[in-house]
N, C-alpha and C positions, 0 to 999 in steps of 0.2 A: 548343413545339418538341418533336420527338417524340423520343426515347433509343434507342439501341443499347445493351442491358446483356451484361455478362459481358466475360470478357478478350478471346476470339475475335472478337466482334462489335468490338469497342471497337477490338481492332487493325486490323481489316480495315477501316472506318470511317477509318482513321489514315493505313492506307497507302493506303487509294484517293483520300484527301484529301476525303473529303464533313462529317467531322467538325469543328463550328467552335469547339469546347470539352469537354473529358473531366474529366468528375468523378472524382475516386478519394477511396478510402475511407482514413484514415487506419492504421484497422484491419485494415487488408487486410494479408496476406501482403507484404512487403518482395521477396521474389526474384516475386513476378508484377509488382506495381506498380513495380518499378524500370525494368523494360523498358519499360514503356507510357509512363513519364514518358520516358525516352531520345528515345524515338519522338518525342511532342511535342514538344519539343526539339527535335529537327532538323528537324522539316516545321513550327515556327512555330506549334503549336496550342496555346489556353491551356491549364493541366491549374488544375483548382478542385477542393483541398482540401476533405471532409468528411470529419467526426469520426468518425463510426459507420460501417459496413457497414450496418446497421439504416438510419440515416437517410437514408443513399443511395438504399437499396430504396423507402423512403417516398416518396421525393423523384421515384423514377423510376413509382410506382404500383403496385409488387408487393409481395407479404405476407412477402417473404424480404428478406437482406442481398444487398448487392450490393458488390465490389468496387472496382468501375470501370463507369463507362457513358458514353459517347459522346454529346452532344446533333448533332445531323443537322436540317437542314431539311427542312421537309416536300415531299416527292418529285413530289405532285400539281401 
């Protein structure tokens, strides 16, 4: 299943409702990830804890930290 990463994609993902689970990053900033979890929360989407920014990024395929990333079904 393919990711949306960063805060924008993750939101946008959240309110169009395509998103069926959003990772965030434990380490992430508190005033960005508090919104995103809000979000899930009232539209019913799971939010999946991880440790790291680091291991997010690994998890999502890119060589940086990642906050938050949206899992999306594939569109095809």
């Amino acid at each position: 299943m393919p990711f949306k990463i960063g805060s924008k994609q993750t939101t946008k993902m959240v309110e169009q409702g395509k998103a069926t689970a959003v990772y965030v990053a434990e380490d992430a900033d508190q005033r960005i990830t508090g919104k995103i979890v809000e979000l899930c929360e009232r539209a019913g989407i799971e939010v999946i804890w991880v440790d790291t920014m680091e291991r997010l990024g690994a998890t999502c395929g890119i060589d940086v930290g990642a906050a938050m990333a949206a899992s999306v079904p594939d569109e095809e």
